[in-house]
N, C-alpha and C positions, 0 to 999 in steps of 0.2 A: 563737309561731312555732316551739314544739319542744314534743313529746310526749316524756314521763319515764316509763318504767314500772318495777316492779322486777326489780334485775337486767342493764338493760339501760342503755346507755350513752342519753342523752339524741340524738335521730336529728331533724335540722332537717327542716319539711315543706313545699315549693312553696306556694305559696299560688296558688290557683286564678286562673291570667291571670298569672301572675307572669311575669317574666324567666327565671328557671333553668327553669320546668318547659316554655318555649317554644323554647330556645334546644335543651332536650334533644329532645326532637318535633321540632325543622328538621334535629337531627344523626340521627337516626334516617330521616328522609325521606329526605336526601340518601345516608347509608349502603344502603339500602335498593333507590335507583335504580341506585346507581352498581353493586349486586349484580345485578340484572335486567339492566341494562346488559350485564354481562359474560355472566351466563350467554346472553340471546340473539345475541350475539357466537359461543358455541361451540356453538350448536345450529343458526345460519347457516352455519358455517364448511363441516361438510362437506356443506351441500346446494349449496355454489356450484360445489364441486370433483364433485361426482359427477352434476349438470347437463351441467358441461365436456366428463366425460369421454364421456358419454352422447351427444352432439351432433357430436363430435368422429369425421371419417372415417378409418377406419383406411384403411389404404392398398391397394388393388389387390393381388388374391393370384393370380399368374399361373395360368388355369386349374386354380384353388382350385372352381369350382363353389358357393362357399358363399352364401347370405345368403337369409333369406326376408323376401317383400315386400320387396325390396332392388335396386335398378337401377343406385346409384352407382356399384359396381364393390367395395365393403367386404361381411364376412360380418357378418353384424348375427346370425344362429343357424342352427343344421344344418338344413338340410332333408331330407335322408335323400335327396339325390336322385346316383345314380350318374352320374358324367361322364367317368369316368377311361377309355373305348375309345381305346387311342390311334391310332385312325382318324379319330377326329373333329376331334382337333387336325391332323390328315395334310391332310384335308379341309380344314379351315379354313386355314390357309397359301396353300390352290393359291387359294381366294376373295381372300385379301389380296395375290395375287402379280401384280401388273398385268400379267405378261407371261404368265401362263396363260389356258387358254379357258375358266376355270370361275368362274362370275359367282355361282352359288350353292346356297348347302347347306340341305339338309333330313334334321333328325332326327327318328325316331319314337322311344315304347316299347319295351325289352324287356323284359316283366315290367310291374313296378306300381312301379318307383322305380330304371329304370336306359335312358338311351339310348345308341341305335345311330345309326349315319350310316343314313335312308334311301335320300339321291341326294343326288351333287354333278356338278352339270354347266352345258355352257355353255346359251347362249339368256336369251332375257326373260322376261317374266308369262308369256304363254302355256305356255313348256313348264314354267316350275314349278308354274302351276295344276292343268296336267295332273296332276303328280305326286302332287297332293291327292287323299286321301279325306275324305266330309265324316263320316265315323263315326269317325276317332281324330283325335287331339290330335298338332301338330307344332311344332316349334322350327324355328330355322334361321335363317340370314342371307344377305347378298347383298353384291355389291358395285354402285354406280349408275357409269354415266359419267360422273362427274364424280368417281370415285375415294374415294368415301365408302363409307362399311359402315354396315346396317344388321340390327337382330336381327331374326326375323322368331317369328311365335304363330299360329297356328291351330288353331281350338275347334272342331272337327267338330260341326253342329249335333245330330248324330243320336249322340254322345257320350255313354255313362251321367253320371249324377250325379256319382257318386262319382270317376270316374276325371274330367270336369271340376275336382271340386275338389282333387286331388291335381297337377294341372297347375297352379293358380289357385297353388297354393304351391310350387311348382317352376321356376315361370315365371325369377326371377332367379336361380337357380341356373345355372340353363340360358343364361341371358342372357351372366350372368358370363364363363359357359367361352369366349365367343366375345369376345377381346381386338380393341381398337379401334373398336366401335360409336360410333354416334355419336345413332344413335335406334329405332325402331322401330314397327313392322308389324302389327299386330294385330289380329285378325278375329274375332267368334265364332262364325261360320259362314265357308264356303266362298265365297256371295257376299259377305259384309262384307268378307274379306280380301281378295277379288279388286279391290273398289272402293276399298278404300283403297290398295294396291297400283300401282292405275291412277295415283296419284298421283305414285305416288316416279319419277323419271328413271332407268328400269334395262330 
């Protein structure tokens, strides 16, 4: 049970299936788990926290304009889109003011990444259809009789490419700047919007 050499202190040796060299292999197992244990403990730790914060809606930024692909009313990233005319906030007010005659607003382009009020006035479908061109891209919202607000989108069919997809990621920017919505409108053409339009009670 023990190896002598010279020099060296006589060193006792497990014998194969023994007790000591079993007990030593379960304290190494157990050591071993309880290490894995821990580390994937601190390597879950902050994917639960940065899941959270990820999911997590930041709150409404009053005519903050921010958020792409974003509808809840949070800025989720910049979209480079300009909203600060302060007309368009003028404009938006008289739409949420029930005791005004102006039912709804329509914003166009200035440039490639900044809106202007095009029209805010009273009437229904009709006179804001009117107001449509089906070659640019418009925002806007309305109020219904029944005292709701809604955003409103329309994709001129006859639209370039390009300036479609700079709308397509401005869309909630734009959406944003209009407080109080509740849903919205959207067409990709002149008749789409008109039809679905047809819908809303306004």
């Amino acid at each position: 049970g023990a190896v002598a050499r010279r020099g060296f202190a006589s060193v006792p040796c497990a014998r194969r299936g023994g007790t000591r060299g079993s007990s030593a292999s379960r304290a190494l197992q157990l050591r071993a788990s309880a290490w894995w244990g821990q580390l994937i403990e601190l390597l879950a730790a902050p994917t639960v926290v940065d899941m959270a914060a990820q999911t997590a809606s930041p709150a409404r930024v009053p005519g903050g304009g921010g958020g792409l692909f974003r509808t809840d009313g949070g800025v989720k990233m910049c979209s480079g889109l300009d909203v600060t005319d302060p007309l368009i906030q003028e404009s938006w007010a008289k739409v949420r003011d029930d005791a005004a005659p102006e039912t709804w607003l329509l914003l166009e382009y200035e440039g490639k990444a900044a809106l202007k009020v095009r029209a805010c006035n009273d009437g229904g479908s009709a006179e804001l259809l009117e107001a449509l061109d089906d070659s640019q891209v418009y925002f806007g919202g309305l109020r219904t009789k029944a005292g709701k607000f809604y955003c409103l989108m329309s994709m001129g069919e006859d639209t370039p490419g390009m300036a479609k997809g700079r709308a397509a990621a401005h869309k909630n920017a734009a959406f944003n700047t209009l407080e109080g919505t509740c849903d919205e409108v959207c067409g990709n053409n002149k008749e789409d919007f008109a039809q679905k339009l047809s819908k809303v009670d306004f």
